[in-house]
Structures are given as C-alpha cells and as structure tokens.
C-alpha positions in Angstrom: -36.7 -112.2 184.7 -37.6 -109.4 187.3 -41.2 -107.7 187.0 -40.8 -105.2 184.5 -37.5 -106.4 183.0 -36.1 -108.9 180.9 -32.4 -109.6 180.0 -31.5 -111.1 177.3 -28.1 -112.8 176.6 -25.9 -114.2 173.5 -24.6 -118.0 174.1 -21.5 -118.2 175.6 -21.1 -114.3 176.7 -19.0 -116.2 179.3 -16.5 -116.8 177.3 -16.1 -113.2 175.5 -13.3 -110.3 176.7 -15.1 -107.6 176.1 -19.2 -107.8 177.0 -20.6 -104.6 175.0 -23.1 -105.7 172.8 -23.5 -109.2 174.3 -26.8 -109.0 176.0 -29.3 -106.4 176.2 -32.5 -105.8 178.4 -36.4 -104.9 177.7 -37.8 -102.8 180.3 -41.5 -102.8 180.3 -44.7 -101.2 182.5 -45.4 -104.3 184.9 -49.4 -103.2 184.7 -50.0 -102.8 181.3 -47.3 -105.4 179.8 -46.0 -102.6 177.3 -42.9 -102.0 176.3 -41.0 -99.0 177.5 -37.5 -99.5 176.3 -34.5 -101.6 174.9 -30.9 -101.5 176.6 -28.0 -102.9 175.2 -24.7 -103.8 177.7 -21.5 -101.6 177.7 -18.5 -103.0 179.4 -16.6 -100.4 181.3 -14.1 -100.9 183.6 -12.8 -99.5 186.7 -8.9 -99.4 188.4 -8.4 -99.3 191.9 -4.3 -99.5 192.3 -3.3 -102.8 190.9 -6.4 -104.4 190.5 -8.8 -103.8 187.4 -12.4 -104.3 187.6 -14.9 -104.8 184.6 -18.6 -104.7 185.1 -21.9 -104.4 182.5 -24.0 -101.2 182.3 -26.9 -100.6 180.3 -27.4 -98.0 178.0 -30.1 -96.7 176.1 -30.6 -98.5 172.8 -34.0 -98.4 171.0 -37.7 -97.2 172.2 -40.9 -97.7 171.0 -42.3 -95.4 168.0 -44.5 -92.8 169.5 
C-alpha cells in the first residue's frame, strides 16, 4: 500500500469482465492512522474510434460515523 491508502482486492479480479465492485480502497490520515473514507471500484470505459478502453475509478462508498 501507499501512505495513506490501502486497496483492497477480490481473488481472481483478473479474471472478471466487468471490475465494479471487485476491489475497494481505505483512505486514511497518514499522521493520526484514522480512517477517512471507503471507495469501492466502478469500471467505466472509454471509445476512441475502434478501440475500447476500460479502466477502474473509485467512488465514494462508506465514511466513518461522525
């Protein structure tokens, strides 16, 4: 993981069409170790003439209670 983020992923996301859902991220404050926010991957895809291009976002999923 990256300082202030962890990803986590399903076994065998690999071998899945469609990624939404298959792996989510914890985003935390690197200083006090507390947790800020959960993501969870959307697939979207992008077309550029014949060629078709699918990459992972992350959206906003869950937060901690207030």
């Amino acid at each position: 993981h990256t300082p202030g983020q962890v990803v986590i992923d399903l076994l065998w996301i690999a071998t899945r069409e469609d990624l939404s859902g298959q792996s989510c991220q914890l985003l935390y404050d690197t200083e006090s170790g507390e947790p800020q926010a959960m993501e969870i991957s959307v697939q979207r895809t992008l077309t550029l003439l014949f060629v078709r291009l699918a990459y992972i976002t992350y959206a906003a999923w869950k937060t901690p209670e207030g």
